[in-house]
C-alpha positions as CSV (number, residue, x, y, z in Angstrom):
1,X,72.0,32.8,6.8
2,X,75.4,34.0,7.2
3,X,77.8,35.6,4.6
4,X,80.9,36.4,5.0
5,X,82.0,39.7,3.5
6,X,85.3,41.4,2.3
7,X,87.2,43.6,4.5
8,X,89.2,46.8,3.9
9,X,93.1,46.7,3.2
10,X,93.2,48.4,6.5
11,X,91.4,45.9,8.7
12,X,92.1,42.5,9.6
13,X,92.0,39.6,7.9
14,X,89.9,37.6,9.2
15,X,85.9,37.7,7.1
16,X,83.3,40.3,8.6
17,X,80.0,37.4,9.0
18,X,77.1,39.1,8.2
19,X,73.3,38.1,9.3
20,X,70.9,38.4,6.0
21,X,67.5,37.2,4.8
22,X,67.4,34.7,1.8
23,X,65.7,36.8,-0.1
24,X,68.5,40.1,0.9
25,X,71.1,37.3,-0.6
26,X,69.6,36.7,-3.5
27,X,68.9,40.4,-4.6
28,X,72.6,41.4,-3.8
29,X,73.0,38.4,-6.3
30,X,71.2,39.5,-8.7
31,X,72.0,43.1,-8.7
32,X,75.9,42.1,-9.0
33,X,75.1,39.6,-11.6
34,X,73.2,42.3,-13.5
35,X,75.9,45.0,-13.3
36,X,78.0,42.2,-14.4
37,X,75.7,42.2,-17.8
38,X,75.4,45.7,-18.3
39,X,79.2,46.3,-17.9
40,X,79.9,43.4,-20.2
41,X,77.4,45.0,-22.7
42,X,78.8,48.4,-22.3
43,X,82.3,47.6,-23.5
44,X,80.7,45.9,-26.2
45,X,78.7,48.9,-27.0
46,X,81.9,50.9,-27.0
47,X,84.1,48.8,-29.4
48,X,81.8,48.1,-31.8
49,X,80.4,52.2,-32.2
50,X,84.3,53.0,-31.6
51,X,85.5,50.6,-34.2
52,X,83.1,49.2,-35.9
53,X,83.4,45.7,-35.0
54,X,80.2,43.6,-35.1
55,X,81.6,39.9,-33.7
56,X,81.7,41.5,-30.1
57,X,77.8,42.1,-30.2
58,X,77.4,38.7,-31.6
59,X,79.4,36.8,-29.1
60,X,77.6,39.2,-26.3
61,X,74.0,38.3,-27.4
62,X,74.7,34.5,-27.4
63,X,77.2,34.1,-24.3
64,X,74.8,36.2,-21.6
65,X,71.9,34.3,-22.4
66,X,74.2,31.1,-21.9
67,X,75.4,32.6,-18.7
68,X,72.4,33.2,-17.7
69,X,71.4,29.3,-17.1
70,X,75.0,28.9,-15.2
71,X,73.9,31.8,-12.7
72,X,72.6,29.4,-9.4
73,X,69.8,32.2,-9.5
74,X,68.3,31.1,-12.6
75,X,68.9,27.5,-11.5
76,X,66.4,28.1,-8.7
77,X,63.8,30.5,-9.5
78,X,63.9,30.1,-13.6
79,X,64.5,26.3,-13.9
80,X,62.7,25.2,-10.4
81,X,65.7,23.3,-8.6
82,X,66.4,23.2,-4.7
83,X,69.1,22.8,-3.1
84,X,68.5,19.2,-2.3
85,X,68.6,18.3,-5.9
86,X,71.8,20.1,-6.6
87,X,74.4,21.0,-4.0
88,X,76.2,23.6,-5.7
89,X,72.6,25.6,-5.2
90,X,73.1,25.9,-1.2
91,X,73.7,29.8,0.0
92,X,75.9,31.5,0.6
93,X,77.1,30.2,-3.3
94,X,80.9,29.7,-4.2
95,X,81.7,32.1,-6.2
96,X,83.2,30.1,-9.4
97,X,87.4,30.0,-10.2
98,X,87.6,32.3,-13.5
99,X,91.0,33.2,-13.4
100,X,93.3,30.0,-13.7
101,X,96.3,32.3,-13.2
102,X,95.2,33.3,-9.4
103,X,94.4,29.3,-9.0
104,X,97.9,28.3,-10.0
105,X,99.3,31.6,-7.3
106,X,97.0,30.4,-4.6
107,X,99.1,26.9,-4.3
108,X,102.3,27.0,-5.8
109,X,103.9,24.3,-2.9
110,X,101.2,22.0,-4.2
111,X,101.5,22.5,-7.9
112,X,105.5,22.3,-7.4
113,X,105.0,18.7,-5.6
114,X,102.5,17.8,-8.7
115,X,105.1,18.8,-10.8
116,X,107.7,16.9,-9.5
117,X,105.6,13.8,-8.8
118,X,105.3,14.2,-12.5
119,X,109.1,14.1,-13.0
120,X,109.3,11.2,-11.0
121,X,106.8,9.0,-12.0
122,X,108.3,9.8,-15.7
123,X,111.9,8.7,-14.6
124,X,110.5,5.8,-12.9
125,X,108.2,4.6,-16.4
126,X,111.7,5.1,-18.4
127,X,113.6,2.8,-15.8
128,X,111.3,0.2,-16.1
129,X,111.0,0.4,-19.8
C-alpha cells in the first residue's frame, strides 16, 4: 500500500509516496486519532479546572465515544466491516472535510459559477412568472 505524505514548505509540491504495511497504516491511524482524543480531553481538562465549567466534560464524554464509531478504524476491527461492504473503508482513507471555510477557498471559480447560475436561473423564474 502506498501513502502519500506531506512535504516540507521547502520542497516541492508534488506528494512524497511512501511504501507501508496495512497494519504500519493503521497504527499511524490510530496513534493520530488517539492524540486527537487526548488533546481534545486536555483542553477540556483545562477549562473546566481553570473555570469551572462542567458542560465541556459532558459534551467531551458523549461526542468521543460518538466519534469513535465514525473513525474507519473502528468500522473495521470494532464493528467487523471490509472494504467490500463499504467503500469509504479502502486505505489509504480520505481524510474527512472539517473545515467548510477551507472547502469554500479551495474552489472559489466554481462556487462563483454556482452562484451566478443561481442568479440566473432566479431572473429567468421571475421572467417567466
Amino acid at each position: 500500500m502506498e501513502q502519500a505524505q506531506a512535504q516540507s514548505s521547502g520542497e516541492s509540491t508534488e506528494p512524497k509516496f511512501v511504501q507501508m504495511t496495512v497494519h504500519d497504516y493503521d497504527k499511524e491511524q490510530l496513534v493520530a486519532y488517539l492524540k486527537q482524543m487526548c488533546i481534545g480531553a486536555a483542553i477540556t481538562c483545562f477549562i473546566h479546572y481553570k473555570w469551572g465549567y462542567p458542560q465541556p466534560l459532558l459534551f467531551q464524554a458523549v461526542m468521543n465515544p460518538m466519534g469513535l464509531f465514525d473513525n474507519p478504524l473502528a468500522k473495521i476491527y470494532l464493528l467487523g466491516r471490509t472494504e467490500e461492504t463499504d467503500a469509504k473503508l479502502q486505505r489509504p482513507f480520505k481524510a474527512e472535510q472539517s473545515n467548510p471555510l477551507k472547502a469554500m477557498l479551495e474552489n472559489p471559480e466554481q462556487k462563483e459559477e454556482t452562484g451566478k447560475a443561481k442568479k440566473a436561473k432566479a431572473k429567468a423564474a421571475k421572467k417567466e412568472n
